[in-house]
C-alpha positions as CSV (number, residue, x, y, z in Angstrom):
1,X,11.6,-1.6,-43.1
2,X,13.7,-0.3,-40.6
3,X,12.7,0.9,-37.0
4,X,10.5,3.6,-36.8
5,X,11.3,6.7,-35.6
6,X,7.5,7.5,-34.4
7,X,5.1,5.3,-32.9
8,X,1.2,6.5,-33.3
9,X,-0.7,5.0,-30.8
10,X,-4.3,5.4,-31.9
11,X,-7.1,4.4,-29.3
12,X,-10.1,4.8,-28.1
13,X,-10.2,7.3,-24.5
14,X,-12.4,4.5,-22.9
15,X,-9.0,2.5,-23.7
16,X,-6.6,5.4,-22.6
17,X,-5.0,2.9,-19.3
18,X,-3.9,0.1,-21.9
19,X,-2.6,2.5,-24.4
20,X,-0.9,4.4,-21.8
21,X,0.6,1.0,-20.3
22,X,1.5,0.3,-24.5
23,X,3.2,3.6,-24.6
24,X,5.5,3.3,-21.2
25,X,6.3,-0.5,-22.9
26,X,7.4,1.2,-25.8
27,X,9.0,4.1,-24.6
28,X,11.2,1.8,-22.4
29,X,12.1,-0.5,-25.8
30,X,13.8,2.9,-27.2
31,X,10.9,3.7,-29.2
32,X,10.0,7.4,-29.5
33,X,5.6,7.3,-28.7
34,X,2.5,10.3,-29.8
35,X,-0.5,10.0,-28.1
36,X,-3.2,12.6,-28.4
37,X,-2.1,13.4,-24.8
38,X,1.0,15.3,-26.4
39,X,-1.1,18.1,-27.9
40,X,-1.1,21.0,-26.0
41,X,-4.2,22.8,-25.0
42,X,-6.0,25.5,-27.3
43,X,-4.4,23.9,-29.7
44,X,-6.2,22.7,-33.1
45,X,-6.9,18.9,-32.2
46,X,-7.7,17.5,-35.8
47,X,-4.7,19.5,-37.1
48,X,-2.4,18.0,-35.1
49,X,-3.8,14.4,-34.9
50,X,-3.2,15.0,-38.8
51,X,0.4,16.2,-38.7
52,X,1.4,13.4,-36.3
53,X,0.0,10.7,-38.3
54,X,1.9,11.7,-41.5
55,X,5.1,12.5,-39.8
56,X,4.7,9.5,-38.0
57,X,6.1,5.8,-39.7
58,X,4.5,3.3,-37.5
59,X,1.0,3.3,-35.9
60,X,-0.2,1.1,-33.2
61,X,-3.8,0.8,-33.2
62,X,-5.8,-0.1,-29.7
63,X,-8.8,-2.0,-31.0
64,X,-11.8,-2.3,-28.7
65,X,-16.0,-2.1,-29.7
66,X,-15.3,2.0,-28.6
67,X,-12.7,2.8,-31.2
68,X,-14.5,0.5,-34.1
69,X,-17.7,2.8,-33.1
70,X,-15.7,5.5,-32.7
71,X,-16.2,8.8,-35.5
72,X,-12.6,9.5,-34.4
73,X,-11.5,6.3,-34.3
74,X,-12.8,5.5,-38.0
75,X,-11.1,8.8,-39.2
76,X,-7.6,7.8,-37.8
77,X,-8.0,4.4,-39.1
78,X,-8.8,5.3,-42.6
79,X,-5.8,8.5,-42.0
80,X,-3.7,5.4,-41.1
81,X,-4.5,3.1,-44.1
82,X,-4.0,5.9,-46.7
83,X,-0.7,7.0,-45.1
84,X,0.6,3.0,-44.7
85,X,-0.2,2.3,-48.6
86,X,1.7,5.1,-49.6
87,X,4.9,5.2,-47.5
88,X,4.7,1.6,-46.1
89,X,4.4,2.0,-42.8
90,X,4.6,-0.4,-40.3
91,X,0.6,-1.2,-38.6
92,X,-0.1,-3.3,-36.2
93,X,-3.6,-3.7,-34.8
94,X,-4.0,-5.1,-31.0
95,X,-7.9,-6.2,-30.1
96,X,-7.2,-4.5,-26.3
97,X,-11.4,-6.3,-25.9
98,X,-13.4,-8.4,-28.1
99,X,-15.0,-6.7,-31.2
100,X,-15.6,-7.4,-34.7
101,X,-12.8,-6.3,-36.3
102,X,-13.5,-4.7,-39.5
103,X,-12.4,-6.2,-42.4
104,X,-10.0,-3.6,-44.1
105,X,-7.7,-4.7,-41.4
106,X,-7.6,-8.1,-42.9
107,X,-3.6,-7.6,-44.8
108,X,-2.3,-6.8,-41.4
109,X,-1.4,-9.8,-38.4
110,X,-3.8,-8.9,-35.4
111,X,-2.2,-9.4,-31.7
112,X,-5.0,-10.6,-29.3
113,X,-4.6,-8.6,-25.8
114,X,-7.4,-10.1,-24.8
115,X,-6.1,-13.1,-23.5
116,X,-2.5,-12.6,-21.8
117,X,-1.0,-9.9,-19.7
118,X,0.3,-7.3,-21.0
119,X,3.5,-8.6,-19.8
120,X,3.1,-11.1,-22.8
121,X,1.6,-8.8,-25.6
122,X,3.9,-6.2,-25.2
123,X,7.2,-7.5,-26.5
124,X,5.3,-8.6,-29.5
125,X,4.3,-5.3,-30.4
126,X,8.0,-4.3,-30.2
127,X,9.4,-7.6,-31.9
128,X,6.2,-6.2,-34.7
129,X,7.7,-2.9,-34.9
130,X,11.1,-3.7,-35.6
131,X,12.6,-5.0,-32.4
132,X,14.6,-3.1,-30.2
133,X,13.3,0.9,-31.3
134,X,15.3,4.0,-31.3
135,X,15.4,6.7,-29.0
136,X,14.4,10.1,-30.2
137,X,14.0,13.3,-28.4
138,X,10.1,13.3,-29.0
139,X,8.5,13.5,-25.1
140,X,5.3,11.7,-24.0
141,X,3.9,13.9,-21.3
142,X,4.0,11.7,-18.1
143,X,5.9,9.0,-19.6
144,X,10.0,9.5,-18.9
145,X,11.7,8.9,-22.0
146,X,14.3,6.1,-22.3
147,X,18.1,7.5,-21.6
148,X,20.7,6.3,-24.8
């Protein structure tokens, strides 16, 4: 697969510091980043989570007890899954604190954050997404995007 041209960062909110720290990681590395953070208000939450996900070709997914609890957190997983087995997308799950991981996870390499800095995790989340990223004009709201 080649890069991706959208990241889905998918999280729990208890979680939101690490997966804004992920995003600013990836953002520098070239990579264009959606967070829930990027949906404006009044707008329809669900809908949009649902359009990103589909439009989106790689997914980076913030595992902690709170997201595996999550209703949310379930939906965008399964979302995730369905969308990876028919476009083969790029996922990478990253245990941000210990859980029991669930099981339909098992195809895909976990990265344990849970035991280095991020200043160790992070550039194996990009080396898993396809290295060095490509810079797109999609905007994370207070995250600068990388200059080509």
């Amino acid at each position: 697969m080649s890069e991706p041209s959208q990241v889905f960062i998918s999280y729990s909110h208890d979680d939101r510091e690490m997966a804004d720290q992920i995003a600013s990681g990836l953002l520098e590395a070239g990579f264009a980043v959606w967070m829930d953070t990027s949906i404006p208000a009044g707008s329809d939450w669900a809908a949009a989570l649902e359009r990103e996900m589909t439009e989106s070709d790689a997914f980076v997914l913030l595992l902690s007890p709170n997201f595996l609890a999550s209703e949310w957190g379930l939906y965008e997983l399964g979302f995730i899954l369905s969308e990876n087995r028919s476009r083969g997308g790029k996922v990478v799950p990253v245990l941000v604190r210990a859980a029991k991981v669930s099981s339909v996870l098992a195809p895909f390499q976990l990265i344990d954050a849970t035991r280095e800095p991020l200043s160790r995790v992070l550039p194996r989340i990009v080396n898993a997404l396809g290295g060095a990223g490509v810079v797109a004009d999609t905007r994370l709201p207070g995250h600068p995007q990388p200059q080509p």
